[in-house]
C-alpha positions in Angstrom: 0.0 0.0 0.0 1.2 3.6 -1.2 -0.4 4.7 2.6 3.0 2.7 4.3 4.9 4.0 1.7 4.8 7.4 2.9 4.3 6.5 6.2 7.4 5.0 6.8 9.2 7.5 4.5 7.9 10.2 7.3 8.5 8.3 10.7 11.9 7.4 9.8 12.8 10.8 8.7 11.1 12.8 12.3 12.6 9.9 14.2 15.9 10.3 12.6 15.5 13.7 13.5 14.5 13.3 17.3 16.9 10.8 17.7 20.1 12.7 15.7 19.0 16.6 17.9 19.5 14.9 21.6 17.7 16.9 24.1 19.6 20.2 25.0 22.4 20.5 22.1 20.1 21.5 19.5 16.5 23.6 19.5 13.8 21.6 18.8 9.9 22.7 17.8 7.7 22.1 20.9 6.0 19.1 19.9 9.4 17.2 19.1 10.3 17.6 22.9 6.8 16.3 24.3 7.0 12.8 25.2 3.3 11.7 24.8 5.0 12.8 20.8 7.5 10.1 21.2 5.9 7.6 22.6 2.9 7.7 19.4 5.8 8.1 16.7 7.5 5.2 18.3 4.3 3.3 18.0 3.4 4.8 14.7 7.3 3.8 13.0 7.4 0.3 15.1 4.3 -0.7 13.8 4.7 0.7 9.9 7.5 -1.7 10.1 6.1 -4.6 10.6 3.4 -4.0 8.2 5.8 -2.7 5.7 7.6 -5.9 6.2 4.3 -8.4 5.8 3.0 -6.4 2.7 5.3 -4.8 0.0 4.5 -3.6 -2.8 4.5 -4.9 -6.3 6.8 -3.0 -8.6 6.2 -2.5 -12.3 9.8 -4.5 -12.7 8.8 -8.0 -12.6 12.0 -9.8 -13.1 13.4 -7.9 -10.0 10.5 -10.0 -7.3 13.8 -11.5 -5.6 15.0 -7.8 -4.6 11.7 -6.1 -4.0 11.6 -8.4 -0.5 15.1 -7.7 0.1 14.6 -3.8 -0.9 11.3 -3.5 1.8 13.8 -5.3 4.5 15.7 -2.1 5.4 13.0 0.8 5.5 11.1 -1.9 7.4 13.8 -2.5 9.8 14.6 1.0 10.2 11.1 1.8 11.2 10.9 -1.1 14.0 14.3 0.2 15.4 13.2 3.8 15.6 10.0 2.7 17.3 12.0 0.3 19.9 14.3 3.4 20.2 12.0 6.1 20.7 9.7 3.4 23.4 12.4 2.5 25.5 14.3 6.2 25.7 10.8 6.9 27.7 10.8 3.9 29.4 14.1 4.7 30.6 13.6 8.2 31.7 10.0 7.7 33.0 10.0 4.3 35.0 13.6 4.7 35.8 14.9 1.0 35.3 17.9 1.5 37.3 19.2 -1.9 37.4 19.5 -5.3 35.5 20.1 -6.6 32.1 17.2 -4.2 30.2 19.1 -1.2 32.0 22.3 -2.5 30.5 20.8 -3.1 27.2 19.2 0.3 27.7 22.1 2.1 27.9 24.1 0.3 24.9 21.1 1.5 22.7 21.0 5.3 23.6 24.3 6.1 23.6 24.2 5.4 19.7 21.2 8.0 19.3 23.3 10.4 16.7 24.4 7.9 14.5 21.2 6.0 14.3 19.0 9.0 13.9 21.8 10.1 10.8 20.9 6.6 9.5 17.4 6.9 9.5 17.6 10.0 7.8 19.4 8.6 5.0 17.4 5.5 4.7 14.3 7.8 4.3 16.1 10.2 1.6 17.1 7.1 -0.3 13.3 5.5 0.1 12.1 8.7 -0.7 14.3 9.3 -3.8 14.4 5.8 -5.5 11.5 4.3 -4.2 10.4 3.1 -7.3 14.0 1.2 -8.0 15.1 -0.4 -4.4 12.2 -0.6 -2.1 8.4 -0.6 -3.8 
């Protein structure tokens, strides 16, 4: 469906966003620090994923099938992670896990913000941009 299409392109790009301006180094608009905001674009990107995943979309290239599975992986993937991301960065900072494994794992994941939110912005731009060639 066209309607995931976009949908990921968009929660991969704000999330990519949110995640690459941490909290205090860089202004963000007023909704991109609430964390009711977070927690529905985590939903939103975790669960585009999955159905991106279960449903791509048929390209006008047939003899490419093999790839177009392949090609919905990684926007799929990217949307999931953002989602798990975005979750547990509240989970952390409102339930205040402050001991155990999931703290450990916690902490691994969120100190790697920038560089996945600079990922997630690329895998948008190049969904966005060649769409029609990798990923549909």
């Amino acid at each position: 469906m066209i309607q995931l299409y976009v949908l990921s392109i968009l929660c991969s790009g704000i999330a990519g966003y949110i995640l690459f301006a941490q909290e205090g180094e860089t202004e963000m608009p007023a909704p991109a620090n609430n964390p009711t905001f977070h927690l529905i674009l985590g939903i939103i990107s975790a669960v585009t994923g999955v159905l991106k995943l279960l449903s791509p979309l048929p390209s006008s290239m047939d003899a490419v099938r093999g790839i177009i599975i392949l090609g919905d992986l990684i926007p799929s993937a990217a949307g999931m992670i953002a989602g798990l991301i975005l979750i547990f960065g509240l989970y952390r900072r409102d339930i205040l896990a402050k001991d155990g494994e999931l703290d450990r794992i916690g902490t691994n994941l969120l100190t790697f913000r920038k560089p996945i939110g600079i990922a997630l912005m690329c895998v948008a731009l190049v969904h966005f941009i060649f769409g029609e060639l990798l990923f549909l």
